[in-house]
N, C-alpha and C positions, 0 to 999 in steps of 0.2 A: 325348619320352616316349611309349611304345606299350605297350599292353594289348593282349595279343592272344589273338583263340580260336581254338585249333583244333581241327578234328572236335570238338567236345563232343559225347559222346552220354553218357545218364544211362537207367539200364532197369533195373526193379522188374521182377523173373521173367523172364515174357513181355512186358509194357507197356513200350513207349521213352516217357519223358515227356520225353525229349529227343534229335534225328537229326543229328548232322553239325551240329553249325551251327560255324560259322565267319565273323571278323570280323577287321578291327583297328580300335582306337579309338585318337585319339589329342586332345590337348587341346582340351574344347568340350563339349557338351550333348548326350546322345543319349538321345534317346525310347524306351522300351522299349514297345510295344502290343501288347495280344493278345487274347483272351476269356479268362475262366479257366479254367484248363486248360489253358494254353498253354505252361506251362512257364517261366513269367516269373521268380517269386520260386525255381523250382529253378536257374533259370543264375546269377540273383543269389547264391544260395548258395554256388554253385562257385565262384563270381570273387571270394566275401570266404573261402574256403578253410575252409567249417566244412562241407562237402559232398563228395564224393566224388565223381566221374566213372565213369562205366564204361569211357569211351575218351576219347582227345582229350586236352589239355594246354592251360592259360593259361600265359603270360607276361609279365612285365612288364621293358619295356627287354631284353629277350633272352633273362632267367632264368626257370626254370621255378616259378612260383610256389610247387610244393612242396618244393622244394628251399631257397625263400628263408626261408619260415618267420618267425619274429621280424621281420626285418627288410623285409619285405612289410607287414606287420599294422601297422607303425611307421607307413606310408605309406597306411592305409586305415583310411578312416570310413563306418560303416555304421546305416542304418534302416532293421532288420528290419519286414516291414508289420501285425505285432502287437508295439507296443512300448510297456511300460508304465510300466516303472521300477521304485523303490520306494517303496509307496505310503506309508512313512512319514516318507519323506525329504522335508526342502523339497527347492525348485527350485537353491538356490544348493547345500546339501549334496550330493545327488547328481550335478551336476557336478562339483564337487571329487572326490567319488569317480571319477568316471569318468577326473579328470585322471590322478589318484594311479596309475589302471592304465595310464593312457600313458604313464607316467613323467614327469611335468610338478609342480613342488612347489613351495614354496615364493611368491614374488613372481611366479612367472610362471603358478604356477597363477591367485592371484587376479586376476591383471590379466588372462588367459583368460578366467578362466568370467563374469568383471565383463565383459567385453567381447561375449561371446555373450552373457548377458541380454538388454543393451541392443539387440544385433543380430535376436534372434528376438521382443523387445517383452515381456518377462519381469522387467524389471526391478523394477517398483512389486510384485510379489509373490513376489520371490525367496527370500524367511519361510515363506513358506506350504507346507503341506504340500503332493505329491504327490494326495492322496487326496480333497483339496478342487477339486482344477482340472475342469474343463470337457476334452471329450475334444479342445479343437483347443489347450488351453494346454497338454495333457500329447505331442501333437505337436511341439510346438512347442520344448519339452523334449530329447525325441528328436533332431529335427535340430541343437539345440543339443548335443546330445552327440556327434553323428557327425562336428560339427565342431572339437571339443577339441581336437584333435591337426594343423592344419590340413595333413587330409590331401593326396596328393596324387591318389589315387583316391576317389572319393566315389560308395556303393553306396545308392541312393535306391528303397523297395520302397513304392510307396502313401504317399510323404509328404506329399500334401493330403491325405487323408483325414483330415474332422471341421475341416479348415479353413474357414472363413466365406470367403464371396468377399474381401474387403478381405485378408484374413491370406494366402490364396491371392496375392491382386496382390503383396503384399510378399515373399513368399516367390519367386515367379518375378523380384524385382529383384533377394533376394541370391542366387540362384543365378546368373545372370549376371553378375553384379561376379565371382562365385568364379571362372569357370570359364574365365578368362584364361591360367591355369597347371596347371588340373587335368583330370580326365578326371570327367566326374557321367554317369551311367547313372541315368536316372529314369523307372520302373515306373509305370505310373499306368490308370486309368480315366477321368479327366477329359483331354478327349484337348484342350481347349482350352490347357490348361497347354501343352502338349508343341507345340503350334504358336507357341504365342509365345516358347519359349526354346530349342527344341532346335536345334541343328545339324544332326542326321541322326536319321532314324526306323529303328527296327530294328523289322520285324513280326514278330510271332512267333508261326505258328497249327500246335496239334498237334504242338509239339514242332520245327518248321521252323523257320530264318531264309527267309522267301519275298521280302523287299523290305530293302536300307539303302541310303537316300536320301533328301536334305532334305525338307522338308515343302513348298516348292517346285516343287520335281519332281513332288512326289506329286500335289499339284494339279494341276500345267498338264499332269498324264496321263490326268486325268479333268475335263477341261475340255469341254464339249460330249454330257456323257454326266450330268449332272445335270439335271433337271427340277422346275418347279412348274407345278401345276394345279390347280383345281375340276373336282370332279365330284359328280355328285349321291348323295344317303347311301345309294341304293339299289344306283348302281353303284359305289359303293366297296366294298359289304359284299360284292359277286359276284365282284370282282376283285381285291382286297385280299392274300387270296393269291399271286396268283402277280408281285407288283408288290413289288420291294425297297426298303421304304420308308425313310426316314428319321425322319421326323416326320409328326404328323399337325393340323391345326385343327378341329374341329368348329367350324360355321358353323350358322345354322339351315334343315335341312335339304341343306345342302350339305356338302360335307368338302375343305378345303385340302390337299394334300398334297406332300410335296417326295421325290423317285422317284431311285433311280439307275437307267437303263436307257441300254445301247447305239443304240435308238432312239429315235424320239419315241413316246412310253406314250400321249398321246391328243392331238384335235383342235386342242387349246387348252393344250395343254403348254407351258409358256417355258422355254426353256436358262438357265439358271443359272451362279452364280460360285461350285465348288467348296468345302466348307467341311474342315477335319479331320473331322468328326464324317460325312463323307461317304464318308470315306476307311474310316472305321472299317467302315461298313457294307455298303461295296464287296466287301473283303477277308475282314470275318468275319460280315454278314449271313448270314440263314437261307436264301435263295431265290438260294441259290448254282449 
């Protein structure tokens, strides 16, 4: 099974919100990361075919997805990264709705949408309305509907968002059981998710693919280029600027801080073991 992009580019007038980018995916986990603005949830759009390209063509298994049509969308489940529902639906109702539009009826809708409750922890309030959940139970909804149809493409746009850490931990286990047979593209912010499941990272700044390679790679490329030190509060606030930080501790009267730099940033700097959230700030930090 291959997804594949080529040249995508996407242009509002004069503005590219997307250049060339080009991949192929094929069964397994891939991290989508970027700043916003990066064009993240516009390639997700193209890839679930409710967007439009200005150049460039997806496929899947060799056909041009616009050409596939019906039979593409059969194969594709999607969370948009504003997804709400309806908010007068329960939880078990509007999965049935969702099934009815994938065409799934009868015995095997119930034993679906009975089987995703149980799978995204929705089960003890599958009664309940929509309107009453919590924004990580109406997530949770969401991915239970992307899953209805057990696609074989699976377009994931911000689906921890409003997730608790524990629903987080659970959600990065079923996505790994899935992804044995599918293709998951998953969009995110919390780049720790995206280190513990992905397969391959695709960066995506301004509109560019600039990096697709495991999270692996990514580290043992910026091995030796991460730093922690103290420095005192007066010369953190002088130098802070031109230091691309990652994090900071405020001590009293001292400041902890952990630094990406090519060199050693000061006397008493220790090299460090790479984190994702290192990665992020390498690529789309400000002190670029």
């Amino acid at each position: 099974m291959t997804l594949k992009i080529e040249n995508i580019t996407k242009k509002y007038s004069d503005k590219f919100v997307l250049k060339q980018v080009s991949c192929e995916l094929y069964e397994g986990i891939y991290g989508l990361l970027g700043p916003n603005g990066a064009g993240k949830s516009t390639l997700m759009r193209i890839l679930v075919d409710v967007l439009q390209s200005t150049s460039g063509r997806i496929t899947y298994n060799g056909a041009d997805i616009s050409t596939l049509g019906e039979s593409y969308r059969d194969v594709l489940g999607y969370l948009p990264q504003s997804f709400g529902g309806y908010s007068n639906f329960t939880a078990e109702k509007f999965l049935h709705y969702v099934a009815a539009l994938k065409g799934l009826e009868g015995k095997e809708a119930i034993v679906k949408v009975d089987e995703l409750l149980d799978l995204v922890g929705l089960q003890d309030v599958k009664k309940k309305k929509l309107r009453g959940f919590s924004g990580g139970m109406i997530q949770r909804v969401g991915i239970a509907q992307a899953l209805i149809n057990d696609p074989k493409v699976l377009i994931l746009d911000e689906p921890t968002a409003g997730l608790d850490p524990s629903e987080r931990i659970r959600f990065r286990g079923i996505l790994s059981e899935l992804s044995q047979d599918k293709i998951i593209i998953l969009s995110t912010h919390i780049v720790s998710d995206i280190e513990y499941v992905a397969n391959e990272v695709l960066l995506l700044k301004a509109g560019e693919l600039i990096e697709k390679k495991s999270p692996t790679e990514l580290l043992s490329e910026l091995e030796g280029n991460v730093w922690s030190m103290i420095v005192e509060e007066k010369a953190y606030l002088k130098t802070k600027h031109r230091l691309k930080l990652v994090n900071t501790h405020h001590l009293q009267g001292k400041v902890e801080v952990r630094v990406i730099s090519n060199d050693k940033p000061g006397d008493n700097a220790i090299a460090v073991l790479p984190r994702m959230e290192d990665i992020y700030v390498y690529y789309f930090g400000e002190n670029d």
